[in-house]
TORZA-867441 format. One line per field, with one value per residue (C-alpha): y, x, z; residue in three letters. Coordinates in Angstrom, 1 decimal. Layout:
c2	[Y/...]
c1	[X/...]
c3	[Z/...]
bavo	[Ala/...]
***
This chain:
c2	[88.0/90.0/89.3/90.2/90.1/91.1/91.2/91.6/92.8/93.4/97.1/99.4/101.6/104.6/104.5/105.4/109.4/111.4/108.6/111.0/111.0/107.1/106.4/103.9/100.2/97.5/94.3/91.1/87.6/85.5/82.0/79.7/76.3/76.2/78.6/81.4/84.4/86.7/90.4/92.8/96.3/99.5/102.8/105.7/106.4/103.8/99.9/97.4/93.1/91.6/88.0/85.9/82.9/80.9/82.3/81.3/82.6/85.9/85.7/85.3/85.9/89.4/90.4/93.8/95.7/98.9/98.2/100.5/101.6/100.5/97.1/96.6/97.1/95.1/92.2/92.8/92.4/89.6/87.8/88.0/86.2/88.3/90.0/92.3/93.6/97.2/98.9/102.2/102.8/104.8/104.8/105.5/106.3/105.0/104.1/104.3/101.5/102.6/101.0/100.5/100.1/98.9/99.7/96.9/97.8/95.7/91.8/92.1/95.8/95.7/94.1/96.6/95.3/96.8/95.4/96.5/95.4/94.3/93.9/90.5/88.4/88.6/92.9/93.7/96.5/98.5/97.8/101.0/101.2/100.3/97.1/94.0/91.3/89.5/87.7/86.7/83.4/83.3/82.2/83.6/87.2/86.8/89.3/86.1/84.4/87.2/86.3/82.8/83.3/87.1/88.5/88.9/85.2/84.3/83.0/84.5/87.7/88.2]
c1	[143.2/140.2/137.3/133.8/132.7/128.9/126.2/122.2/118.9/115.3/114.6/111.6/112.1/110.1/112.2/115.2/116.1/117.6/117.8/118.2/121.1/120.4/122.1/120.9/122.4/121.7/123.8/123.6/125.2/127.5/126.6/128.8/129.2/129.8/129.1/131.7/129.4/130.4/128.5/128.5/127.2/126.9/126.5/125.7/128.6/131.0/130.8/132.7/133.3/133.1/134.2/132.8/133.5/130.9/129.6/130.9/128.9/128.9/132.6/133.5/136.4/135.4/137.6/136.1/137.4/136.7/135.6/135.0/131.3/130.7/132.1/130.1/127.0/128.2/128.9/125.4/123.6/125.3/127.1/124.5/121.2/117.9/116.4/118.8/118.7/117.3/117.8/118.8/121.3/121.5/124.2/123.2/126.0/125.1/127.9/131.5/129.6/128.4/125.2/123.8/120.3/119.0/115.9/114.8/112.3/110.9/110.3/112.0/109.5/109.1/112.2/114.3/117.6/120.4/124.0/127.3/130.7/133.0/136.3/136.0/133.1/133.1/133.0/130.6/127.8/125.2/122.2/120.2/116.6/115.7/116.6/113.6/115.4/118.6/118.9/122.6/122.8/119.9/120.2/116.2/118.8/121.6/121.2/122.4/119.4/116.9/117.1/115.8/113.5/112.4/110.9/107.5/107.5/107.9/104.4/105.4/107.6/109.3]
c3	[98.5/98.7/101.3/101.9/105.5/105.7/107.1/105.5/107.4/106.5/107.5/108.4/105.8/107.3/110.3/108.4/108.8/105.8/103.1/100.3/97.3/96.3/92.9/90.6/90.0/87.2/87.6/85.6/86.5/84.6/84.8/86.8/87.1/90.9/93.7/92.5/91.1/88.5/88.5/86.0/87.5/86.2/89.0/87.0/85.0/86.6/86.0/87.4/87.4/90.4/91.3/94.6/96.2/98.2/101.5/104.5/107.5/106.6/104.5/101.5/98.8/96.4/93.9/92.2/89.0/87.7/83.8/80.7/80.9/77.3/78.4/81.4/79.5/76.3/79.1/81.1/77.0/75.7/78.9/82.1/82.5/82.5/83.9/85.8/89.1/89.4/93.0/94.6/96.9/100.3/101.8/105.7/108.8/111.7/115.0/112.9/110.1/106.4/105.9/102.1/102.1/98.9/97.7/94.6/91.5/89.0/90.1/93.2/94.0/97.9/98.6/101.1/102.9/104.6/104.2/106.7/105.7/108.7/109.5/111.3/111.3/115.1/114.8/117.2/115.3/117.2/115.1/113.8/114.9/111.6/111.6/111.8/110.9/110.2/106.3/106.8/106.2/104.2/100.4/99.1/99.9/97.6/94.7/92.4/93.9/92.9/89.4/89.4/92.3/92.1/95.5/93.6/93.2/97.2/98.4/101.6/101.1/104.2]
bavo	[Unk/Unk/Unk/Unk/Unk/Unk/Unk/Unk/Unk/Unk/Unk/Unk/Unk/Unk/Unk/Unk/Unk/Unk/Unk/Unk/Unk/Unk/Unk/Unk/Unk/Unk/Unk/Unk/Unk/Unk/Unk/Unk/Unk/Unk/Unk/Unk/Unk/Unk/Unk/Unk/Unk/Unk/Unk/Unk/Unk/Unk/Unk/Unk/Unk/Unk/Unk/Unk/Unk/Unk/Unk/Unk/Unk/Unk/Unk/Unk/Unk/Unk/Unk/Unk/Unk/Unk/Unk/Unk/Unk/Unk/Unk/Unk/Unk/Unk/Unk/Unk/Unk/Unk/Unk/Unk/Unk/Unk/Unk/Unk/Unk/Unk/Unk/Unk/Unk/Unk/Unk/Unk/Unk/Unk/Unk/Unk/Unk/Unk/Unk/Unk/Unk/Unk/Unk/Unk/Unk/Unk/Unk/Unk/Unk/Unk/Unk/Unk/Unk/Unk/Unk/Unk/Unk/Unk/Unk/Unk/Unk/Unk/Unk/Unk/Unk/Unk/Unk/Unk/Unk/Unk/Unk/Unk/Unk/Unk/Unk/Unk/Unk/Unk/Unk/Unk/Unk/Unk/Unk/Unk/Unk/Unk/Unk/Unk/Unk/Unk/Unk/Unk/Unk/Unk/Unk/Unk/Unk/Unk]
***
């Protein structure tokens, strides 16, 4: 069984140093009847399914699959609600942890967070700078979430 320990921050994007070679993502969400979640997502020339169980702190059950291109973006067309999800990635090393920053466009423009992936839930990080807030546990956060309630929609963003 797979599992996704992570953790999600608001970030001071002018603080970050040497954010350069970001790469594109569009992903789309397959409707659900519970709290699994079903992504579609296509990063530059590679897509991939990716299947998620409901959050548990900051845990969860992933499953991700590489997919044909073609049917990644058949799937995002016919299968996934609109709109998408537009970002860019950074991918940011800071203290032995990979950090992704995402950077979101369209109705979620001015949205910037910062994921880490753990080991254990209880895996202490040393926080970057960067880093104003914690979003963890917080549902407005959830990419899944941004489709039905778009950043750009939030009377208080932030």
């Amino acid at each position: 069984m797979g599992l996704e320990i992570e953790r999600k921050f608001l970030i001071d994007i002018d603080k970050v140093e040497n954010l350069e070679n970001g790469y594109e993502i569009k992903q789309g969400y397959i409707q659900t009847k519970d709290k699994t979640t079903v992504r579609v997502r296509v990063k530059g020339d590679e897509a991939f399914i990716t299947i998620k169980g409901k959050n548990v702190g900051a845990s969860r059950v992933e499953f991700e699959y590489s997919i044909p291109l073609d049917d990644a973006n058949e799937m995002l067309e016919k299968l996934c609600s609109k709109p998408f999800i537009d970002k860019k990635r950074y991918l940011v090393e800071h203290k032995n942890h990979t950090w992704e920053i995402d950077v979101f466009h369209k109705e979620n423009e001015g949205l910037i967070v910062a994921e880490v992936e753990l080991e254990d839930e209880n895996e202490i990080v040393e926080l970057p700078k960067w880093i104003v807030k914690e979003v963890t546990g917080d549902a407005r956060y959830y990419n899944s979430n941004l489709l039905e309630n778009p950043f750009s929609k939030w009377e208080t963003n932030l």
